[in-house]
Residue, then its C-alpha position, 0 to 999 in steps of 0.5 A: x328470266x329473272x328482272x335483270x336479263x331481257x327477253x330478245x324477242x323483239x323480232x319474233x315473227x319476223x321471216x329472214x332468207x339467208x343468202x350470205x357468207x363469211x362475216x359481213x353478211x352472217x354477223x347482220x343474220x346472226x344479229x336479226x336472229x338474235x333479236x328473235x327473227x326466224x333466219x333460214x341460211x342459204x347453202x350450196x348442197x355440194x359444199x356448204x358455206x364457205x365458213x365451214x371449210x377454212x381449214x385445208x386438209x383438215x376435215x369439213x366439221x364446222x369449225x367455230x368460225x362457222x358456229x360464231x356467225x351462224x348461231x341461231x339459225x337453220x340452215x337448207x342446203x339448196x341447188x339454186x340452178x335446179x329448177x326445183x330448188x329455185x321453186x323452193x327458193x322462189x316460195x320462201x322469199x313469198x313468206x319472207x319479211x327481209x332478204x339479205x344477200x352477200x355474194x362475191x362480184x363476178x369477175x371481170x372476163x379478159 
């Protein structure tokens, strides 16, 4: 790096367990990652995040809306209703510095 640019490492070492989607929750992420944190996303095995199918009809390929606020992390696709991806899941949180979840409230049963 030349003397005018910084080296955003700040958070290097830091272990960050991605359960978020659309902008609130990834742009936070994307900005722990930026600053060096280690970010593992979080996705549903069957669809994915959200973000990458926002298009209908058109073909699942990871539109740039899901590349702006993912940048920099590693995605692992996880059935959370699986007892062994809840194992995996439980044994990444045991590493983890920081949690940060976004989901969308239940709705209310009528």
């Amino acid at each position: 790096m030349n003397e005018s640019s910084q080296d955003l490492d700040c958070l290097a070492g830091i272990r960050v367990v991605d359960f978020t989607q659309f902008e609130a929750g990834t742009s936070c992420t994307e900005a722990l990652a930026w600053l060096g944190a280690d970010v593992v996303k979080i996705e549903n095995p069957k669809t994915g995040d959200p973000g990458r199918r926002l298009r209908p009809g058109k073909p699942d390929d990871d539109p740039w809306y899901f590349h702006m606020f993912n940048a920099n992390k590693r995605s692992l696709a996880i059935n959370l209703k699986s007892p062994r991806g809840l194992e995996v899941v439980k044994e990444l949180l045991t590493k983890a510095d920081v949690t940060v979840e976004n989901m969308a409230t239940a709705s209310p049963s009528t």
